[in-house]
NUDO-99752 format. One record per residue (C-alpha): x, y, z. Coordinates in steps of 0.02 Angstrom, whole numbers, plus 50000, padded with zeros to 5 digits. Layout:
# NUDO-99752
XYZ...
This chain:
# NUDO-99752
490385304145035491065317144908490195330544975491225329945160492715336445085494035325845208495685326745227496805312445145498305311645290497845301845462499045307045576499485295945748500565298745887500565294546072499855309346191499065302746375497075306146347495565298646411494525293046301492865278646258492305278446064493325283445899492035283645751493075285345577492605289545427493875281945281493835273445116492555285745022493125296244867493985281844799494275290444648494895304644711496225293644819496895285044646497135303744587498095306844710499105293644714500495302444584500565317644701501945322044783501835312044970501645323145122503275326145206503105313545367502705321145537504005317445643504655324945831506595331345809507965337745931509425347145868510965337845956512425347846016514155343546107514105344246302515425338046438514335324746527514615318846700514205302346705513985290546865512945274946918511445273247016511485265347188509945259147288509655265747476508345271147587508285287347662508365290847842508165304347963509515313648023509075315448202507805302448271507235302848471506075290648550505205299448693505025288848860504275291149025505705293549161504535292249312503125282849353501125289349335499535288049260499295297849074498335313849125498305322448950499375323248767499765339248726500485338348551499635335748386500195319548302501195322848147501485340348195503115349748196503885349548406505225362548479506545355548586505855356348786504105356948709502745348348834502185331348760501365321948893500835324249097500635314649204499785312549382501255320249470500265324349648501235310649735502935319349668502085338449729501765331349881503695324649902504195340749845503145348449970503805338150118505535339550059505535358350085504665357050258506195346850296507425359150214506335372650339506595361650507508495356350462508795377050407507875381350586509125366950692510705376150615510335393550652509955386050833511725378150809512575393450764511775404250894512295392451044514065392050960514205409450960513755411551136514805395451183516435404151113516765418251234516205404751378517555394251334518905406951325518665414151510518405393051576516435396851613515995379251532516875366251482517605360751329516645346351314515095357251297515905367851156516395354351056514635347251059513995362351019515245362650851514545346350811512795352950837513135367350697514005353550571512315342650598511235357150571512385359450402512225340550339510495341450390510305357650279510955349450120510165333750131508435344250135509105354049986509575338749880507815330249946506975346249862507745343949699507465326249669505495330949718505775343249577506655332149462505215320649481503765332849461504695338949309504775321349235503085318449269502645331349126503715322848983504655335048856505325331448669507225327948681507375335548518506465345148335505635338748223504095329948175503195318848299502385304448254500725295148326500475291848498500735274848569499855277948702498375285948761497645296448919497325284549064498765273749033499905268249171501865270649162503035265849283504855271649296506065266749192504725260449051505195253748914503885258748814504135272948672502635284648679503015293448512504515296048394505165310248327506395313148179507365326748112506905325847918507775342347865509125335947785508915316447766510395305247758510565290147641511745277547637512455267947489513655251647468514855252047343516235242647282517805248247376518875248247193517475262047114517795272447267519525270747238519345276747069517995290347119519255297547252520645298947107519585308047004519105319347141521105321447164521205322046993520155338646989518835329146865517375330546970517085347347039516645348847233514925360847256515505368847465516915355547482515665342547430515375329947279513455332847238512215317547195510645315247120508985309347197507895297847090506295294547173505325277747169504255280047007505925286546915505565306746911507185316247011507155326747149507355343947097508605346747247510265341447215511265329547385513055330147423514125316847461514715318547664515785302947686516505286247639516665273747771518645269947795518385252247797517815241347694516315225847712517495209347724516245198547665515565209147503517085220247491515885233847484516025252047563514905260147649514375281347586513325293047650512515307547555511485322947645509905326847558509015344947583507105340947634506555358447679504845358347606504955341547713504325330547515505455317047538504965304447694506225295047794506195274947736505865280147560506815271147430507765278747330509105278847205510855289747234511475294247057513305295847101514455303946981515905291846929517005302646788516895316446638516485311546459517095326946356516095331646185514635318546212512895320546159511555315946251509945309546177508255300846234508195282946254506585279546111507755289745966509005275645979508785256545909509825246446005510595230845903512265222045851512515241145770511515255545876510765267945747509945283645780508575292145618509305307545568508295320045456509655327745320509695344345236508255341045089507095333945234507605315845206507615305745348509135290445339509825278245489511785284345547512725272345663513205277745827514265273245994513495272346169514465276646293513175273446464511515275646510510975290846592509035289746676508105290346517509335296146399510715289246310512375296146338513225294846138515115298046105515135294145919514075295145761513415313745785514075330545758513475346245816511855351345719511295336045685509335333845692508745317545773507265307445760506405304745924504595301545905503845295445721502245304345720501455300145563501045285045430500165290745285498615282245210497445288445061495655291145105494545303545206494815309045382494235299245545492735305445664492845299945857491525299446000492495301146191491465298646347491535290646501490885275046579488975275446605489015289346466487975275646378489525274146262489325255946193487345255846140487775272746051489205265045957488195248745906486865260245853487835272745738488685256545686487115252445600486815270445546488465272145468488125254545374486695262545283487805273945217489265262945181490345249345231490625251745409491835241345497491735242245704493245238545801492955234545991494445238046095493675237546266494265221646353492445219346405492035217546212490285221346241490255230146061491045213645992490155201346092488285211446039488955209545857489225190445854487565188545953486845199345781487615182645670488935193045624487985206345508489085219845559491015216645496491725220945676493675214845759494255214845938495745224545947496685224646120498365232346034499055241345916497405249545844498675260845730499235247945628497445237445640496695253845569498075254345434497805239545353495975240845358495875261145315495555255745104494095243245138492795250745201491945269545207491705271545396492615260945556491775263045711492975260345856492185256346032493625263246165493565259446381493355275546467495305274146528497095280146461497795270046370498995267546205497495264446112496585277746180497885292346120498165284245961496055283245918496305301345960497575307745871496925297745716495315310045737494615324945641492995324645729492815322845914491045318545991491115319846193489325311546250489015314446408487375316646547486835333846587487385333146753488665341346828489405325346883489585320046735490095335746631491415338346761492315325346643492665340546530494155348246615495135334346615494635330846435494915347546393496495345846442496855331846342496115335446180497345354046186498865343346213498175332546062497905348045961499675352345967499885338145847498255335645770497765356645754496375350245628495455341345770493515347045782492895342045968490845343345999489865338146139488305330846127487045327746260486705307946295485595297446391484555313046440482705311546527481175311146438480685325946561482465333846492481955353446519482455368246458483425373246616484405359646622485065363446437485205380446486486415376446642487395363046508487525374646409488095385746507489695373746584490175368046418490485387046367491665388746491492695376746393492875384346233493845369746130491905361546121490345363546018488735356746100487705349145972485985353445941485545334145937485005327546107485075307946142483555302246242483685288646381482485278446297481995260546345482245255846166484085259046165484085244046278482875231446206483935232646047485705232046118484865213146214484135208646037485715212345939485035225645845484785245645834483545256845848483405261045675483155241945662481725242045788480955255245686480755267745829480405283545752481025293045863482465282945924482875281745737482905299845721483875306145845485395295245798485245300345618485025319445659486665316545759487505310845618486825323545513487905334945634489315325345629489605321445438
């Protein structure tokens, strides 16, 4: 192993990747590990923030569910049968907009007669008023009687009742045929349909054919204890909390913790207060005008309560919480020693501290690093069907040719493990289902190589196998489908670059055809360019039926003494080493 030239630092941390086999190299140059043992250590890797003084509203969280602020359930006024819908389900509806029709013939037909009546009544009072007319002179000069006048006035006040009965006939026919093609009471977004075309409504139904709800801004309503808003209404008095447009604002924590970028505002208190729970009743406003937020969601309302002057707020994992809290702070010469501090309140995922920092200070938050002597770590990533256990059992073997090789399984499956004990055990191997960090820590002097066998999911194990790399091996299928893995693990290994920047990541082809041709390297070849932060290896891993006799028997390739089995898995450690 002295000819690898490895570093002597293995550096862990946590970083979200996705990942299946960590191969590492450790243990060799023993000599050259004692002669380093008098060296100065490395200074330890750590993740700092630089604290400084803030005033620091703090409040309290308070369950609700939000709630449109408008909601409208549309119902048929008049009878008929469902002709046609006429809005898109989930779409956004105007005020007036045309939702349903139905059959409304019957109702045409009324309206039709109704104005034929308004014609015949209009035609009896211009007869009225013409006989009138010609009755007034006649009565004057005694030419008929009065008798016939007078019947003549009633004629005319007939003809006039007769008008406006005709005239209110004609707009309850209208009224009707303009029910018959139902409207949306109000905007906003329209649910499904509870009905269909063909189904019959009669008047007055019950039945709610759709609801629609104003979601631009949501409400959301809160109980608290009526003596907090007592105190939260002095301090408003008080001048401590600061009103955004004559409003107190609140914050919107969604379900899976993350807030909603969009600050609410407080609209009201209820003036009474809940006999039974002696709680109170608020109401915040939420702005929803990308339309994210969903009425019914749960939520949480971070209310502000009061004003902590000169506080310093720090995350949650830099602080240990005990009979005495204590935060890590690094000093001056690069030291790092525990200070003693005072927690005022919690605030989401930070802690909100009022004593045992000044302004300056640099604070622990994420310990990065342990340090162990001996040479770097090498690590295979793939995904599931990648053929990532048989390759692990078989540079297992490989490995243990060269030197002691220890293979840790920490795939819940334990297929690795399980194929291992079926072998009598000739492979040292554990099955680690946590903390692989300090597993690989206490194991890191003992042998030359450890061969870890990761799922193909995230996991805490799977960021700390990578961040404990120098040498990343993606297997993978040349097929698209499968390379398409290597965006997302792109991705990943970048982020775990940022605190690993001596990570090496190749690709190597696995489980290819024995009619693997040219053109299919080619067009590999020419995807995993496009992804600069990986080598493809020259090596190419055959899909051999070999591969699986062995990993049934409990052995390897090289131990079925297929020659060309045997040799590909040694020419791809050749590349690797």
């Amino acid at each position: 192993m002295a000819n690898i030239g490895l570093p002597k630092s293995l550096k862990l941390a946590t970083l979200a990747v996705a990942a299946s086999l960590a191969l590492a190299a450790c243990g060799g140059e023993k000599n050259g590990a004692a002669q380093q043992q008098g060296a100065e250590a490395p200074a330890p890797v750590v993740g700092v923030i630089t604290v400084h003084p803030s005033q620091v509203t703090v409040g309290t969280d308070l369950p609700g569910r939000l709630e449109s602020r408008r909601t409208a359930n549309v119902r048929a006024q008049v009878g008929g049968i469902i002709q046609k819908r006429l809005f898109e389900e989930g779409s956004y509806v105007r005020a007036g907009q045309p939702l349903y029709q139905l059959d409304n013939a019957t109702y045409v037909a009324n309206l039709e007669s109704a104005r034929a009546q308004l014609a015949s009544a209009e035609a009896g009072l211009a007869k009225a008023n013409a006989d009138l007319a010609r009755y007034k002179p006649l009565v004057d000069a005694d030419a008929i009687s009065k008798q016939e006048y007078d019947a003549a006035v009633q004629a005319k006040r007939a003809g006039e009742a007769a008008v406006k009965s005709a005239q209110a006939a004609i707009q309850s026919s209208q009224i009707n045929v303009n029910y018959a093609r139902i409207t949306a009471p109000i905007s906003g977004f329209i649910g499904q349909s509870n009905v269909s075309e063909g189904t019959l409504m009669s008047a007055n139904d019950s039945t709610v054919l759709a609801v629609i709800q104003q979601t631009n801004p949501l409400y959301v309503n809160v109980t608290q204890s009526a003596n907090d808003v007592m105190k939260l209404r002095q301090r408003i008095a008080a001048g401590e909390l600061q009103s955004v447009n004559g409003a107190i604002e609140v914050s919107i924590f969604l379900e899976g913790g993350s807030e909603y970028p969009q600050k609410g505002r407080l609209l009201f208190a209820d003036p009474t207060v809940d006999q039974s729970t002696g709680q109170v009743t608020l109401r915040a406003e939420v702005p929803n005008a990308d339309n994210i937020l969903l009425p019914g969601l749960y939520v949480r309302v971070g209310l502000p309560q009061g004003r902590i002057d000169n506080a310093f707020v720090v995350p949650q994992q830099a602080v240990t919480r005990g009979q005495k809290d204590t935060v890590t702070v690094v000093n001056a010469d690069g030291t790092m020693a525990p200070r003693e501090v005072t927690i005022a309140q919690q605030q989401g995922a930070d802690w909100i501290i009022t004593g045992g920092l000044k302004e300056g200070d640099k604070v622990v938050v994420d310990d990065l690093s342990f340090q162990m002597q001996g040479p770097g770590v090498y690590a295979l990533l793939g995904t599931n069907g990648a053929g990532k256990t048989t390759l692990a059992t078989n540079l297992a073997i490989a490995l243990s040719k060269k030197g002691s090789t220890l293979l840790v399984d920490t795939d819940d499956q334990l297929s690795a493990y399980n194929w291992n004990e079926y072998r009598e055990n000739k492979l040292n191997s554990l099955a680690v289902l946590n903390n692989l960090s300090d597993t690989i820590q206490q194991h890191f002097d003992e042998y030359d190589f450890i061969l870890i066998d990761m799922a193909g999911r995230d996991s805490e194990l799977l960021r700390e196998a990578l961040l404990i790399s120098d040498v990343l091996i993606v297997p993978t299928q040349p097929s698209i489908l499968d390379l398409e893995i290597l965006p997302y693990v792109s991705d990943k290994v970048s982020q775990a670059k940022e605190i690993n920047p001596d990570l090496k990541s190749y690709v190597v082809i696995n489980r290819a055809s024995s009619n693997y041709r040219n053109v299919e390297a080619i067009e590999a070849k020419k995807y995993i360019d496009g992804y600069p932060i990986f080598k493809l290896l020259d090596t190419v891993i055959h899909d051999r039926k070999v591969f699986r006799d062995a990993m049934l028997d409990g052995k390897s390739v090289i131990e079925m003494n297929d020659s060309k089995a045997s040799d590909e898995i040694n020419n791809l450690l050749s590349e690797i080493l």
